[in-house]
C-alpha positions as CSV (number, residue, x, y, z in Angstrom):
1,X,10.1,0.0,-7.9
2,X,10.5,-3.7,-7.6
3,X,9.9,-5.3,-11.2
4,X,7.5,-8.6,-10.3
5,X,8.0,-11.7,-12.3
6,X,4.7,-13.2,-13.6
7,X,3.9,-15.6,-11.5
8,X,1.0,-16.0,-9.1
9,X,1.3,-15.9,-5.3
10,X,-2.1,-14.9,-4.4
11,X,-5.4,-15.6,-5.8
12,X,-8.9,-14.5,-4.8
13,X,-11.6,-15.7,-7.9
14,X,-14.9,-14.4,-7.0
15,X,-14.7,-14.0,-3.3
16,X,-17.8,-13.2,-1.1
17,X,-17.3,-13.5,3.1
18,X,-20.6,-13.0,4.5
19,X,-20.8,-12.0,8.4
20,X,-24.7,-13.2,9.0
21,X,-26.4,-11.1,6.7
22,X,-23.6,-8.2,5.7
23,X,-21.0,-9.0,3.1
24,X,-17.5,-8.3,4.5
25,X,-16.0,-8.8,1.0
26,X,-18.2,-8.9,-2.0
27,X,-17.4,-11.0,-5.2
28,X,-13.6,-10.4,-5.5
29,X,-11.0,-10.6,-7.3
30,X,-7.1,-10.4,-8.0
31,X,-4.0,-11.8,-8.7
32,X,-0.9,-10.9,-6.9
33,X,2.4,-11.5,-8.8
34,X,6.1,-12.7,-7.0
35,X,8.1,-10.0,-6.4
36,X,5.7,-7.2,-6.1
37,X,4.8,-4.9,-3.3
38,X,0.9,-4.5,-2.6
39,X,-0.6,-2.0,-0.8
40,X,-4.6,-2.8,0.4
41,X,-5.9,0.5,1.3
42,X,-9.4,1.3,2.3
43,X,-11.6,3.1,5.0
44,X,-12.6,0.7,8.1
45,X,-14.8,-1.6,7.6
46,X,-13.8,-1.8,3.8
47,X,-13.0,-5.5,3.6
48,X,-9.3,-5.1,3.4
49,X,-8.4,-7.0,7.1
50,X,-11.1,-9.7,6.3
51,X,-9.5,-10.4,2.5
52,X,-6.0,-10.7,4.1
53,X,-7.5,-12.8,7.2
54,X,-8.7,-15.2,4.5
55,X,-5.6,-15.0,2.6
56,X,-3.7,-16.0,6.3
57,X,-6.4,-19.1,6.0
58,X,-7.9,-17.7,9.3
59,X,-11.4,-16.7,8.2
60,X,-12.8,-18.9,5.5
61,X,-14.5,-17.8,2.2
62,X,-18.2,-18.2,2.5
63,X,-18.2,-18.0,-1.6
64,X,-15.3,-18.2,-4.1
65,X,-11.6,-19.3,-3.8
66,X,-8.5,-18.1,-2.2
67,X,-5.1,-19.8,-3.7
68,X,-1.5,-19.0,-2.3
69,X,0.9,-20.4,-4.5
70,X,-1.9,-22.3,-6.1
71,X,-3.3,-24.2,-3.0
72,X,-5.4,-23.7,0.2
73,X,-4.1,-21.0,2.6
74,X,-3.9,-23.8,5.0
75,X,-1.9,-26.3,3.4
76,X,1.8,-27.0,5.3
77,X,3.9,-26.2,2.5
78,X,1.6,-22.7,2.1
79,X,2.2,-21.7,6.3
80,X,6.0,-22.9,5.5
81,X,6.2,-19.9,3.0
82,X,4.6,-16.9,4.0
83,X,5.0,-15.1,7.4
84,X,2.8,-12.2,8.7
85,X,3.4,-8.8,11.0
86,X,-0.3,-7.8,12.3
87,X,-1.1,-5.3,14.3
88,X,-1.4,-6.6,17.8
89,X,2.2,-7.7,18.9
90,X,1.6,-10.6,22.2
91,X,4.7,-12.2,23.0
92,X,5.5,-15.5,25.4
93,X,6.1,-14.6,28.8
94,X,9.4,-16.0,30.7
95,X,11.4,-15.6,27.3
96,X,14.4,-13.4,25.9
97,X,14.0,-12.2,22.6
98,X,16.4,-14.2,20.9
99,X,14.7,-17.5,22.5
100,X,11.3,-16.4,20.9
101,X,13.0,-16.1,17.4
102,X,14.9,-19.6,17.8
103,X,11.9,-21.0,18.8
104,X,9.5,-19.4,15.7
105,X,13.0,-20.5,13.4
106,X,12.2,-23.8,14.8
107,X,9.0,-24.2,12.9
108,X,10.4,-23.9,9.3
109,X,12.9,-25.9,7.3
110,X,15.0,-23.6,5.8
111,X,14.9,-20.2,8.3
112,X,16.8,-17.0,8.2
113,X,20.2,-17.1,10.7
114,X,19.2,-15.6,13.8
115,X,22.2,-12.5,12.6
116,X,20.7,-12.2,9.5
117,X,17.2,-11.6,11.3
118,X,18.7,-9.2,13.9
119,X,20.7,-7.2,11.2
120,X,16.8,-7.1,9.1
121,X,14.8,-6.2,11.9
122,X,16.9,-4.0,13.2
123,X,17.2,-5.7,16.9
124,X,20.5,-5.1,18.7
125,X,22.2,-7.6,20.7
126,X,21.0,-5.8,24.0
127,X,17.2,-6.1,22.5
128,X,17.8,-10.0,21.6
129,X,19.1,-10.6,25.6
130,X,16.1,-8.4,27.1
131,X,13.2,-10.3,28.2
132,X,10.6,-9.8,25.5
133,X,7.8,-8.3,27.7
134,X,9.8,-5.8,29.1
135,X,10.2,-4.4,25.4
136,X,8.7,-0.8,24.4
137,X,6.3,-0.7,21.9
138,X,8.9,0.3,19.6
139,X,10.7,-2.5,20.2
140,X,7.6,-5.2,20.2
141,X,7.2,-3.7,16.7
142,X,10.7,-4.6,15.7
143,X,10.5,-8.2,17.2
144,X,7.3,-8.9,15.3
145,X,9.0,-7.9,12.1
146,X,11.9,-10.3,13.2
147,X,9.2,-13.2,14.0
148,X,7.3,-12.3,10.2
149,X,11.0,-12.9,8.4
150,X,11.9,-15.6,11.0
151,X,11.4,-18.6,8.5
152,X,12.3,-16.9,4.9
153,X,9.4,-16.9,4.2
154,X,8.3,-16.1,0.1
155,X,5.0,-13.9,0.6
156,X,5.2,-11.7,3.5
157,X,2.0,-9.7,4.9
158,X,2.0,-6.5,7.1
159,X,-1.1,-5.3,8.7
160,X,0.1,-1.3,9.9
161,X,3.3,-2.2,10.2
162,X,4.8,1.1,11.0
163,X,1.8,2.1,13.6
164,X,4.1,3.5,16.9
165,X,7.4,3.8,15.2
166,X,9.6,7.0,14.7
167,X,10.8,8.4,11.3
168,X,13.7,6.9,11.9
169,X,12.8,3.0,12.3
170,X,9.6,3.7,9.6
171,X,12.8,4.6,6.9
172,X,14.4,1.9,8.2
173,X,11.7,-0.4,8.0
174,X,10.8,0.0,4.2
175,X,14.1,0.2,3.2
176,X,14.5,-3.5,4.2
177,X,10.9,-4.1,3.1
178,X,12.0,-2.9,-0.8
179,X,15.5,-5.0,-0.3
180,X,13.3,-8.0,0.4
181,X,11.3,-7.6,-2.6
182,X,14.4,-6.8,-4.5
183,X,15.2,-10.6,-3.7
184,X,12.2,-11.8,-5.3
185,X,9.9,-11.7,-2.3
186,X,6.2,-10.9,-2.4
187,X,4.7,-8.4,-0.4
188,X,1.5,-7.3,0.9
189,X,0.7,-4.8,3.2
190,X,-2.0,-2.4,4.9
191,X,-1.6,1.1,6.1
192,X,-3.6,4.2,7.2
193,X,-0.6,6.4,5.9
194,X,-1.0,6.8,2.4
195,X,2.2,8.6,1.5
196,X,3.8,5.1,2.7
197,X,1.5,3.4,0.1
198,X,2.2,5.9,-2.3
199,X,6.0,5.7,-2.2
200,X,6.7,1.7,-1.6
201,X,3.9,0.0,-3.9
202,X,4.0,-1.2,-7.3
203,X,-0.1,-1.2,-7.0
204,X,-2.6,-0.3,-4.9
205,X,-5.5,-2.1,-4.1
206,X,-8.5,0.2,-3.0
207,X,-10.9,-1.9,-1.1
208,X,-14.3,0.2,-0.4
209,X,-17.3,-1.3,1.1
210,X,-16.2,-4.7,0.4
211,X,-15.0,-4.6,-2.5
212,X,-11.9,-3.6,-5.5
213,X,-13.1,0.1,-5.8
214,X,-9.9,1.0,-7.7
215,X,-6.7,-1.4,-8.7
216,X,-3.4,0.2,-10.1
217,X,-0.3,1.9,-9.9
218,X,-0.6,4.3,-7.1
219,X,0.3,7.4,-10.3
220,X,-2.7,6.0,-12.2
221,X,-4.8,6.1,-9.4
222,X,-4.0,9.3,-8.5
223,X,-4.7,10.3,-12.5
224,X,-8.4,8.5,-12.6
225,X,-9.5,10.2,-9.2
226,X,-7.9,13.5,-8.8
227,X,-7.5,16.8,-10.5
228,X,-4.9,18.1,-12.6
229,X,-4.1,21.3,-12.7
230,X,-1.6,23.7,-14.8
231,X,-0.6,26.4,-13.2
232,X,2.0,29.3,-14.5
233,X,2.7,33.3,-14.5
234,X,1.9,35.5,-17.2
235,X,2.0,39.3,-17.8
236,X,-0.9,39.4,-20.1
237,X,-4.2,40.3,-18.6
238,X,-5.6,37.8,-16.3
239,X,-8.9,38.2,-17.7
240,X,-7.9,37.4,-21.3
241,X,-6.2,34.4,-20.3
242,X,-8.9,33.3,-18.9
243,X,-11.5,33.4,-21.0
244,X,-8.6,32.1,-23.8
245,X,-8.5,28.5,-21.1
246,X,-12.3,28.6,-20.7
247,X,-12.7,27.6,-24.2
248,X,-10.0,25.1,-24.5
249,X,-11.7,21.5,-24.3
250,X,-11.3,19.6,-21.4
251,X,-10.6,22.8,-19.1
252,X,-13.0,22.7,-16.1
253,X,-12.3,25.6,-14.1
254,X,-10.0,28.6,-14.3
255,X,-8.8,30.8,-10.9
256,X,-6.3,33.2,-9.4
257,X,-4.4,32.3,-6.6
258,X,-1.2,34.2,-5.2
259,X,-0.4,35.6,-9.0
260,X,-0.5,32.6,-10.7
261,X,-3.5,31.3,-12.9
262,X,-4.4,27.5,-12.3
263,X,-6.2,25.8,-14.8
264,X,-8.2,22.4,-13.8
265,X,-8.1,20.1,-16.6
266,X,-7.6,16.0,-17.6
267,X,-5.3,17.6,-20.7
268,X,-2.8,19.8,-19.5
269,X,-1.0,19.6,-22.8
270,X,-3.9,21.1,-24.7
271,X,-4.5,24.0,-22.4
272,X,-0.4,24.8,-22.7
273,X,-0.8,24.0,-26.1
274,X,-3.2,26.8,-26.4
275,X,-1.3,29.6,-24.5
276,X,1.6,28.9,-26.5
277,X,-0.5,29.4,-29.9
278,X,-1.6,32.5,-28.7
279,X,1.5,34.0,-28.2
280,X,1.6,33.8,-24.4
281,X,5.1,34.4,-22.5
282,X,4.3,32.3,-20.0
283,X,6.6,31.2,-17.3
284,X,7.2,29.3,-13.9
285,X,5.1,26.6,-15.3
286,X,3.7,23.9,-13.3
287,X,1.6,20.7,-13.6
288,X,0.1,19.0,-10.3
289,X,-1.0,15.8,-9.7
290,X,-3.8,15.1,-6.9
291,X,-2.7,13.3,-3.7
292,X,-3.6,9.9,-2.9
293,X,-5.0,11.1,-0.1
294,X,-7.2,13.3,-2.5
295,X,-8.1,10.1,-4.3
296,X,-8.5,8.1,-1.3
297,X,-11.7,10.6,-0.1
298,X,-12.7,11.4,-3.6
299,X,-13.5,7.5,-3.7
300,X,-14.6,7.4,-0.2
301,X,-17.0,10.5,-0.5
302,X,-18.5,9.5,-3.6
303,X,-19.9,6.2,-2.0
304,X,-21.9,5.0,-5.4
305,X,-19.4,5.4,-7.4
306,X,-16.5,2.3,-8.5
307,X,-13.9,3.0,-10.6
């Protein structure tokens, strides 16, 4: 993981966007730090697009503040650092893809070379000389990427940036997302695939019914909302074992499953703790973590409850 440097890039302070009478986004708040990689997960309809909208200084705040780098999303010297991938990719008709970069270049004062943007993004030189409609989907995707980087920018956003692409360009794609980041760049992003969010971000911000349901590392997530579980073979009898786990504190449930005894507990030290005191060979022991996708519909199920 990138290591961020404490310094603020984003700001929301008590944030509220109203849509007539329904709150979009609901009194928040957070600070995002340079260098880090964000992920803002969330059901639809969870906020997350609107906060990021109002971050891009499209949608205003009806209450609170939004800060990048400390002033208005739509101050000039903000739109000169940050650049944005969103989902739908419309490109300018009667242009080559290398004469839609040199013209989005053209807007900034200190861009990336147009070879530094093709080697990023991933375009070949047989993609830069095509005419940009005539693209695949694939390829729009790539060219937006190129367009987001076009003018170096500091904080990057990416609204499902890897919707429509293969393995493949997906690895490809986060590898230069995590080199970018490695450089001191700030990134935020959206997705509907959780392992993505799970494996590229330093934090996780789970928006739910407009607002910060759960903030942290996608491991402590995963530890607040999901189950742990110790699992292991023993040649005792089962039933002993059992009983032995359903007195140990914290243990909530004890089962068989395929010769091995699982234990569901927030302290799997304790429980192994206790088989060990008792004299237990046990062997082929395991400890599982919940998935963030386990934590994603825990949150989502359990509607009243915030973390």
């Amino acid at each position: 993981m990138s290591k961020p440097i404490h310094e603020p890039i984003a700001e929301l302070r008590q944030v509220t966007k109203m849509f007539g009478s329904k709150k979009a986004v609901n009194q928040v708040s957070f600070t995002i730090e340079k260098g880090s990689i964000t992920a803002i997960l969330g059901p639809n309809g969870a906020g997350k697009s609107t906060a990021i909208s109002m971050m891009l200084g499209l949608k205003d705040a009806s209450e609170g503040e939004v800060l990048l780098f400390g002033r208005s999303p739509k101050d000039l010297k903000v739109r000169e650092k940050i650049g944005a991938m969103l989902q739908e990719v419309s490109v300018m008709d009667g242009l080559r893809t290398r004469e839609i970069i040199n013209l989005i270049r053209g807007y900034y004062p200190n861009p990336l070379s147009l070879s530094d943007i093709a080697l990023l993004s991933g375009l070949t030189t047989e993609e830069l000389n095509k005419w940009a409609v005539k693209m695949s989907g694939g390829q729009k995707r790539k060219l937006s990427f190129a367009l987001a980087i076009a003018g170096n920018p500091e904080l990057l956003f990416f609204d499902e940036p890897t919707v429509g692409l293969d393995t493949s360009a997906r690895r490809l794609f986060w590898q230069t997302v995590r080199k970018l980041a490695d450089q001191g760049k700030t990134i935020l992003f959206t997705t509907h695939y959780l392992q993505e969010a799970d494996d590229m971000a330093d934090r996780i911000l789970l928006f739910h019914q407009g607002q910060v349901a759960a903030d942290g590392t996608p491991d402590a997530i995963k530890a607040k909302l999901t189950r742990r579980s110790l699992s292991f073979i023993v040649d005792a009898d089962h039933q002993q074992v059992k009983e032995l786990l359903q007195e140990v504190p914290g243990v909530t449930d004890v089962y068989e499953l395929n010769g091995r005894l699982n234990a569901v507990t927030d302290d799997t030290d304790t429980a192994l703790a206790a088989l060990f005191r008792a004299g237990l060979a046990v062997r082929d022991v395991r400890i599982d973590q919940g998935s963030l996708d386990e934590a994603f519909d825990q949150l989502t199920m359990n509607q009243g409850e915030a973390v």
